[in-house]
N, C-alpha and C positions, 0 to 999 in steps of 0.2 A: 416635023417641028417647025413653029414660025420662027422664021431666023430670025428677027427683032429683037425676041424674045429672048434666043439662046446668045447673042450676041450681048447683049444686056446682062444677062447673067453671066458669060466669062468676064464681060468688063468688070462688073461687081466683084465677083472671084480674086481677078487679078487683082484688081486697087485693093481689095480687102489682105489679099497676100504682101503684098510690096508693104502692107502699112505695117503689119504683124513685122517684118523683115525690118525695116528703118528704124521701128522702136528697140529691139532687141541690139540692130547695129550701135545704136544711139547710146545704150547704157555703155559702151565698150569703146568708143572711139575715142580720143583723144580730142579734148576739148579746153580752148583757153580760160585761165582764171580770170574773173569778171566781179567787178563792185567789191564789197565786203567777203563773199564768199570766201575768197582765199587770192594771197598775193604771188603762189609761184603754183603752178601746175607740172605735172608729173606724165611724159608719153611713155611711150613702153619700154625708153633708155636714155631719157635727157629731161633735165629739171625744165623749167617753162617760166621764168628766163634762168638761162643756168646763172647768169649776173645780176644782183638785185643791191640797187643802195635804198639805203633806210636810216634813218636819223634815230639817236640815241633816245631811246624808250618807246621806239617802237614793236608790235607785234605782227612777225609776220607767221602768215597760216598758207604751209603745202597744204596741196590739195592731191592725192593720186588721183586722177583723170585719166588712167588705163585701166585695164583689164590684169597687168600685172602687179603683184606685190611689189613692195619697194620698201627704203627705207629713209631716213633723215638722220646719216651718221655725222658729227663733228668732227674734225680732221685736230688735234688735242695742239700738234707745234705749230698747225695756220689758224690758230685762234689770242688775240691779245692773251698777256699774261691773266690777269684780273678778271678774266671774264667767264660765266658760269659754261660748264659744257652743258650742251644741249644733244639728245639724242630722240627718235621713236622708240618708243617703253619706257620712257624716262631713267635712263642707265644713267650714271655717273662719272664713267670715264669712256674711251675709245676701245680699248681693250673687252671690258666687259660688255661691250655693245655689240662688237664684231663679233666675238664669241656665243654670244646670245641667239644673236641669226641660225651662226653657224652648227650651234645645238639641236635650235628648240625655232627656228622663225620666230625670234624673239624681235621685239621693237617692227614686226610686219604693220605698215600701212598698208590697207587692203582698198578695192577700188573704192570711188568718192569717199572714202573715210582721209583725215584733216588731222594736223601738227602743228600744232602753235609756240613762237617763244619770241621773248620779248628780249630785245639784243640791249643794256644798260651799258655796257662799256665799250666806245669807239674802238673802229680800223677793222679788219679784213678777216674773215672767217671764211673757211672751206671745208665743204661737207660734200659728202656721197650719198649712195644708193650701194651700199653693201652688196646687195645681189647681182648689179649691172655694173659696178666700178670698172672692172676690165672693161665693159662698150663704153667706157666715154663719157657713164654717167656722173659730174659733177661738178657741185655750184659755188656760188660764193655769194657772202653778204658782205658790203662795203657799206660801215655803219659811221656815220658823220656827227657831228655835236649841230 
C-alpha cells in the first residue's frame, strides 16, 4: 500500500472521529448562558451564577446546560411576602413541587430546555434544584426597584 495514501486516510479517519466525538461532547457539557438565551445556566449541581440581581419586572430564563435533569424550586419563607411563587411545572407552592419531583419528576427541566419568570415584587428569593439540593445546588435572586 502507498503510505501517503493510507496515512491520509487514517488522518481522514481520525479528524472525522474526534469531530463525531466534540459534537456528541458539546451537547452535554456544561456551557455559559449568553445574550438573550437565558440569564442563569445550570451544570451538573450548581446554578450559573448561583447569585443573580435583577430589577423589578424583570424576566429571568434558566437554562439546563447539563446533561442532567434539574429543577427551579422556590424556597416559599426566602421569598418576599407579596410575591408570586415560581416553580418548573408551574406548581403553586414548595410543597406540591417538591412532592411532584419526588412522585412523578414533576417540574423536570431536562437538558437545553428553559424556565422563565418575571420577579414583580422586590428583595431576595432562594430557590433550588430539588434533585441536587443536598450537593450545594442553590441560587438566589436579589431583585431591586
Amino acid at each position: 500500500m502507498n503510505r501517503r495514501v493510507y496515512l491520509a486516510a487514517v488522518g481522514t479517519a481520525v479528524s472525522a472521529g474526534l469531530a463525531g466525538c466534540s459534537a456528541v461532547r458539546s451537547a452535554f457539557e456544561d456551557e455559559p448562558c449568553g445574550g438573550d438565551e437565558c440569564t442563569i445556566g445550570m451544570s451538573r449541581n450548581e446554578f450559573l451564577p448561583d447569585e443573580y440581581e435583577a430589577d423589578v419586572g424583570e424576566t429571568v430564563v434558566w437554562k439546563n446546560t447539563s446533561g442532567a435533569d434539574h429543577t427551579v424550586t422556590a424556597l416559599e419563607e426566602n421569598m418576599p411576602d407579596e410575591a408570586e411563587y415560581f416553580a418548573t411545572g408551574g406548581y403553586e407552592d414548595e410543597e406540591t413541587a417538591r412532592n411532584a419531583w419526588h412522585d412523578s419528576t414533576g417540574g423536570r427541566l431536562g437538558t437545553r430546555e428553559t424556565f422563565a419568570h418575571t420577579f414583580e415584587v422586590p428583595g431576595t428569593y432562594t430557590y433550588i434544584c430539588e434533585p441536587h439540593v443536598k450537593g450545594g445546588m442553590i441560587g438566589r435572586i436579589i431583585v431591586s426597584e
